[in-house]
C-alpha positions in Angstrom: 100.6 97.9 99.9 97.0 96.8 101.1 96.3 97.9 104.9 95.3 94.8 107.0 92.5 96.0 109.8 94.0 97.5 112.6 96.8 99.2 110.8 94.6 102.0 109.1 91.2 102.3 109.6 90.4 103.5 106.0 90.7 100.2 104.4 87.7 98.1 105.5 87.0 98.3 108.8 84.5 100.5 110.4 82.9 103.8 109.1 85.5 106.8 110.8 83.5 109.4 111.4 84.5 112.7 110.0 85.5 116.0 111.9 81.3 117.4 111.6 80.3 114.5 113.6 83.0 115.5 116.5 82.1 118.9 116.9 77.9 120.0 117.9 75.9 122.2 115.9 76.9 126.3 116.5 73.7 128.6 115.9 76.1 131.5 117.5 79.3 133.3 116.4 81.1 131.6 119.0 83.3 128.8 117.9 82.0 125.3 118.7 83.4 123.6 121.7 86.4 120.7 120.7 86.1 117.6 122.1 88.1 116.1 124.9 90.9 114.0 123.6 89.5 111.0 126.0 86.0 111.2 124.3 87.7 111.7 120.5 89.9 108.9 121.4 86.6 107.2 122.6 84.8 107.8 119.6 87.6 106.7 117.1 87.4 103.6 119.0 84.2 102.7 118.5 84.0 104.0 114.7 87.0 101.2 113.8 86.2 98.0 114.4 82.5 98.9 113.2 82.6 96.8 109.6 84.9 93.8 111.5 81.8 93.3 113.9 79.8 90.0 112.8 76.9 90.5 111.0 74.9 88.4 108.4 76.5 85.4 107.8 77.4 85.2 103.9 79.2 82.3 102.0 82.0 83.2 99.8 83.1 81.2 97.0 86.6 81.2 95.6 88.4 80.3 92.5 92.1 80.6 90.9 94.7 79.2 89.3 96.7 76.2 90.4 99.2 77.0 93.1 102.3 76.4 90.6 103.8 79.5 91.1 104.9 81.7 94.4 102.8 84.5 93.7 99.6 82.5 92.8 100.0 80.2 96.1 100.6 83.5 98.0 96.7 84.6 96.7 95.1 81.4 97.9 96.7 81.3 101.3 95.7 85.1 101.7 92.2 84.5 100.6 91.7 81.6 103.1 93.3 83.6 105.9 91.2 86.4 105.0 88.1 84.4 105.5 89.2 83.2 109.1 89.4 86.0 110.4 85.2 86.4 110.5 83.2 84.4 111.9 80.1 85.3 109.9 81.5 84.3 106.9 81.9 80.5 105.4 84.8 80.1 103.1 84.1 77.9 99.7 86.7 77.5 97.7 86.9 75.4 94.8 89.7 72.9 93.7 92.4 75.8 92.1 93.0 74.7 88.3 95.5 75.7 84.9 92.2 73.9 82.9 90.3 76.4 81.3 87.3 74.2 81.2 88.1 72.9 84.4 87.9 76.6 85.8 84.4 77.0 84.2 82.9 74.0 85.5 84.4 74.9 89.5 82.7 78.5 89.3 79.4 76.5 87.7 79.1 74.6 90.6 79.7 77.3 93.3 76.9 79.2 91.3 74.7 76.3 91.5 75.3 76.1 95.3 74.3 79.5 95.5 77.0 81.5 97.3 75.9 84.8 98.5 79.5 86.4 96.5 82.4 84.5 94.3 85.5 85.8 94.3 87.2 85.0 90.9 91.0 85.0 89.7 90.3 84.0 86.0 93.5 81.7 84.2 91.6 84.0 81.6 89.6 87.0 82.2 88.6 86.5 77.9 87.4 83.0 78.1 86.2 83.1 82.2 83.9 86.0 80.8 81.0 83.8 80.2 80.5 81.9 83.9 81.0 85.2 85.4 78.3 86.9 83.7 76.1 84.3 84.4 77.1 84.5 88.2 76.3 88.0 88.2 73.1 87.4 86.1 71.7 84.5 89.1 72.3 87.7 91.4 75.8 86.6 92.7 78.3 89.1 92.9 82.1 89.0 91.5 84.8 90.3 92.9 87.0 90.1 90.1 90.5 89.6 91.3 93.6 90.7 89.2 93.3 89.3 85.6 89.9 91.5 84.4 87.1 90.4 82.6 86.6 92.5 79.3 82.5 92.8 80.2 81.7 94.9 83.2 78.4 93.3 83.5 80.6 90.3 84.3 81.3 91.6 88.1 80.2 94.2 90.7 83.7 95.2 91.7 87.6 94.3 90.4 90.6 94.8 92.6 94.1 94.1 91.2 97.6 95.1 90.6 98.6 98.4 88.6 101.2 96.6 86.2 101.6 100.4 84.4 102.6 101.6 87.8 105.3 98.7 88.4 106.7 99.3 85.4 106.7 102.9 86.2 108.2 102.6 89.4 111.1 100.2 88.2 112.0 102.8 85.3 112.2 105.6 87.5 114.3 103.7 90.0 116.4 102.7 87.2 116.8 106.1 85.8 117.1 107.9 89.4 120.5 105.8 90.0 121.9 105.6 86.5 121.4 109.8 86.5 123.2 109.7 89.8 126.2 108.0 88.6 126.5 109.9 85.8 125.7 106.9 83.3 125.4 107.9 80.0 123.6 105.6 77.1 123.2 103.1 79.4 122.7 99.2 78.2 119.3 98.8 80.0 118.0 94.7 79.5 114.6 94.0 80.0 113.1 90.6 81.2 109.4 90.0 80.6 107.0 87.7 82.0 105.3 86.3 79.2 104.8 88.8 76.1 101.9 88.3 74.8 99.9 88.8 77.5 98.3 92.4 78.4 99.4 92.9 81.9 102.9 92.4 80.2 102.4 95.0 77.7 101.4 97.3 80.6 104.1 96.7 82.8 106.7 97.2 79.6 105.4 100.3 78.2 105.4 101.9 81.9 108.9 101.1 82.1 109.7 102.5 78.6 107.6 105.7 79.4 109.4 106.4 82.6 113.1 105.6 81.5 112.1 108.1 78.3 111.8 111.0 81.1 115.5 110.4 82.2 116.2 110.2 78.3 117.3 106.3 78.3 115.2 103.4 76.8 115.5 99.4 77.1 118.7 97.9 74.9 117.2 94.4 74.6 114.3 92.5 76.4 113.1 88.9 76.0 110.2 87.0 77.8 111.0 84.2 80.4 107.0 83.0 80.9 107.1 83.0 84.6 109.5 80.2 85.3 112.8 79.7 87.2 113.6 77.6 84.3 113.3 79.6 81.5 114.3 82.9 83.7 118.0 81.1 84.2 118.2 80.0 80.9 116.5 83.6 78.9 119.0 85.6 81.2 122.1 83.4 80.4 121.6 84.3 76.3 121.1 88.5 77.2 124.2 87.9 79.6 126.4 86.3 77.0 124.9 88.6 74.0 125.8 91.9 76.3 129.2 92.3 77.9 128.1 95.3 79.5 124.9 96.1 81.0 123.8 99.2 83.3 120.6 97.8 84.7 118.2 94.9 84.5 114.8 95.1 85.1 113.1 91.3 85.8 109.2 91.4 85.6 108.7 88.6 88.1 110.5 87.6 91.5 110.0 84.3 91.0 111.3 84.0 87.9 113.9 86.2 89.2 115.4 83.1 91.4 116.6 81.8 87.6 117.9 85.3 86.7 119.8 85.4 89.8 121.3 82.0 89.3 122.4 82.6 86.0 124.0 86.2 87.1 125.8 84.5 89.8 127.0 81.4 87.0 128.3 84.3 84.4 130.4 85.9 87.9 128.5 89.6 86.4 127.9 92.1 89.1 128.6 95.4 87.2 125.0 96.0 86.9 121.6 97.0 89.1 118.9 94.8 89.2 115.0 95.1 89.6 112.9 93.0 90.6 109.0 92.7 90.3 106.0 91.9 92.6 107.8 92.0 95.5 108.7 88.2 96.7 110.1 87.5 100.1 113.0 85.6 98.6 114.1 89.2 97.0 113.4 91.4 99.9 116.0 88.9 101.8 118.4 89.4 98.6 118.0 93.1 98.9 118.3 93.2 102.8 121.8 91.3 102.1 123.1 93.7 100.1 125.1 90.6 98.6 124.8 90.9 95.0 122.8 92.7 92.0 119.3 92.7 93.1 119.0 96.8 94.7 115.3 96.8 94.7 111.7 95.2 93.4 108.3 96.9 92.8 105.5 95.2 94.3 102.5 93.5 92.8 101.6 91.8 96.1 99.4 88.9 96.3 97.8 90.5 99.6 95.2 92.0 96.9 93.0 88.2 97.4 92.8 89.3 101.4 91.3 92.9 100.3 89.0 90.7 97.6 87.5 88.3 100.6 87.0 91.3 102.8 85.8 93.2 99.8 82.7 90.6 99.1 81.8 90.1 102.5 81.1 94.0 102.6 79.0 93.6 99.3 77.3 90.5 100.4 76.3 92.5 103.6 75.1 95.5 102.0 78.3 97.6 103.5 80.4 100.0 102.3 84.1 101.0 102.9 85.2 102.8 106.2 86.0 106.5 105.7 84.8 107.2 101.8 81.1 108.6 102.2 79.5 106.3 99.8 77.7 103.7 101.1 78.2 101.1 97.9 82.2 99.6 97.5 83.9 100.8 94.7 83.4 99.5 91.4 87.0 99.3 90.6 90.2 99.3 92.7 93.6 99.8 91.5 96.4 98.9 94.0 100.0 101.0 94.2 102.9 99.6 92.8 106.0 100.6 95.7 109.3 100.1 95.5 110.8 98.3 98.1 114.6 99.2 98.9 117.3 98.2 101.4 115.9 101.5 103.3 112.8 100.1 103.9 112.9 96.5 102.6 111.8 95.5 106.5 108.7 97.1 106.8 107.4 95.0 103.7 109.2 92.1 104.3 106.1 91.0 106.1 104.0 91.1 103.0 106.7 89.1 100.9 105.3 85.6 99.6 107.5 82.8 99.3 109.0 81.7 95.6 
C-alpha cells in the first residue's frame, strides 16, 4: 500500500530528522540531555510537511493507456489528483491511447513542449523504449510507471507493482487455508490475465513457487485477457471441466466481476477464491462474506499518485523524506498485501472501481 502524506512521513513528504539531530553534541561522560516531548513534537512538526512546501514550479507530463479498464482509469484519476494537490506544479497530460503509434507521437509532443519530467505508463514498455530514451536524452526525466522499459537509460526512476509478490501472497493465502482444513491434493484453478505477457508470467510463477512450499501446485489455469467478457465465459469452461475445485486464484479483479458471474450461474460455492489487484468491487464482495471471493492481493493503482509526487521531487532536485540520500531511488518496487474480511476496511479506501 503506498502512504499518502500525512499518514507516514517516510514516503515523500519532508526530510524526518534522525535521533543525532535531537540530541546535542556530549564532549563528557555524562549522558546527553533528551529533549522535551513539546520541543520533539515541535521538531517532527516542522521536519514533515518540509518536501509538501511549494517550491520551484515544474511541469509534469503524463501518459497512459486508454481508460478501458478499472485499474487503468484508477491510474489516471490518481495521477491528476496527485498533481492538485501542489500548487507548484502544472499537470500536462496527454490524450490516454491503446495506439501504439498514437502513444509515441503524445510523449513526442510533451517532449517538444519541454516538460521539466514525464511520467510514462507505456501500452508497451518494448516498443515505448525509443521516445523515452529520447526524453531522457533532451534532459527530461521518466518516471516510468508499472509496465518497464527494457533500457535503463530510458528513465531516471520506475515505480510499479511486484506481480512475483501477488502471486506470492495469493499462493500462500491459498495454501495457509487449504493446510488448515486439512485438504489434501487439492484441485487448485488458475485464471490468468493475459499469458503471454511478462508481468503474467511473474505473477504465475510466484503463485506456483509458494503453493510448492505447502506441497500443492495449480490443477489447470487458462488466460481471460483482462475482460469481464472473456473472465465469465474462460471460468464457465474450468467450471464445467472440474466438478470439484479447492481454490481459485483470479489474476485481475476486474476480470473477476465475469468469474464471479459465471460462479454464481454454475450455483458452485465449494471453493475459495482470490482475487488480484485489489478492486473496490471485491473488497465489498469480501466485506459481505456472501459468496466465494475470501480475499485479493493488491496491485493498487495508487502507484501513478507516488509517480506524480515522485517527479516533482526529481524535477526539484529533492530527495525522499527519512532515507539519507539526497537523489530518489532509481527503482521502486511496491508490496503486494492481502486484503481479508479482517482488514478489508482499512484498504477499502484505496479500492478503484471495476
Amino acid at each position: 500500500m503506498t502512504q499518502t502524506p500525512g499518514r507516514r512521513g517516510f514516503l515523500l513528504g519532508g526530510a524526518v530528522l534522525g535521533a543525532g539531530a535531537l540530541v546535542s553534541a556530549c564532549t563528557s561522560n555524562e549522558p546527553a540531555a533528551q529533549p522535551s516531548a513539546a520541543a520533539a513534537a515541535a521538531t517532527t512538526e516542522a521536519a514533515a510537511g518540509g518536501n509538501d512546501q511549494p517550491g520551484t514550479q515544474v511541469t509534469i507530463g503524463f501518459s497512459a493507456p486508454a481508460a478501458d479498464h478499472g485499474w487503468i482509469a484508477a491510474i489516471a484519476k490518481n495521477a491528476e489528483a496527485a498533481a492538485k494537490q501542489y500548487s507548484d506544479v502544472v499537470f500536462k497530460p496527454v490524450e490516454p491511447t491503446n495506439d501504439i503509434n498514437q502513444q509515441i507521437s503524445a510523449v513526442e509532443s510533451l517532449i517538444q513542449a519541454k516538460v521539466d519530467v514525464l511520467v510514462l505508463l507505456p501500452n508497451d514498455g518494448q516498443q515505448l523504449n525509443q521516445v523515452a530514451r529520447q526524453a531522457m536524452d533532451a534532459g527530461i526525466p521518466v518516471v516510468n510507471l508499472d509496465r518497464v522499459f527494457p533500457d535503463k537509460l530510458s528513465y531516471r526512476t520506475w515505480i510499479g507493482g511486484d506481480n512475483y509478490g501477488m502471486g506470492v501472497a495469493a499462493g500462500h493465502y491459498i495454501g495457509k487455508t487449504l493446510k488448515e482444513k486439512g485438504v489434501s491434493n487439492p484441485v487448485i484453478v488458475e485464471i490468468q490475465g493475459i499469458a503471454t505477457l511478462p508481468l503474467t508470467q511473474d505473477r504465475s510463477k510466484g503463485f506456483a513457487d509458494a503453493l510448492k512450499s505447502y506441497g500443492f501446485s495449480v490443477t489447470a489455469k487458462q488466460d481471460a485477457q483482462f475482460t469481464v467478457e472473456s473472465g465469465t465465459e474462460v471460468a464457465a469452461n474450468l467450471l464445467q471441466a472440474h466438478k470439484k475445485i479447492d481454490a481459485i486464484w483470479n489474476h485481475d479483479d476486474d476480470q473477476g466481476i465475469g468469474v464471479l458471474a459465471a460462479v454464481k450461474e454454475a450455483g458452485r460455492s465449494e471453493f475459495i477464491m482470490v482475487g488480484g489487484a485489489g478492486s473496490a468491487n471485491a473488497m465489498r464482495e469480501i466485506q459481505s462474506g456472501s459468496g466465494v471471493l475470501a480475499a485479493t492481493v493488491t496491485y493498487s493503482p495508487t502507484m501513478a499518485s507516488s509517480a506524480i509526487k515522485l517527479a516533482r521531487l526529481i524535477a526539484q532536485g529533492k530527495g525522499m523524506s527519512d532515507l539519507t540520500e539526497n537523489q530518489v531511488p532509481q527503482s521502486i518496487t511496491l508490496a503486494s498485501e492481502t486484503v481479508t474480511k479482517d482488514n478489508v476496511a482499512t484498504y477499502l479506501p484505496l479500492g478503484f472501481e471495476s
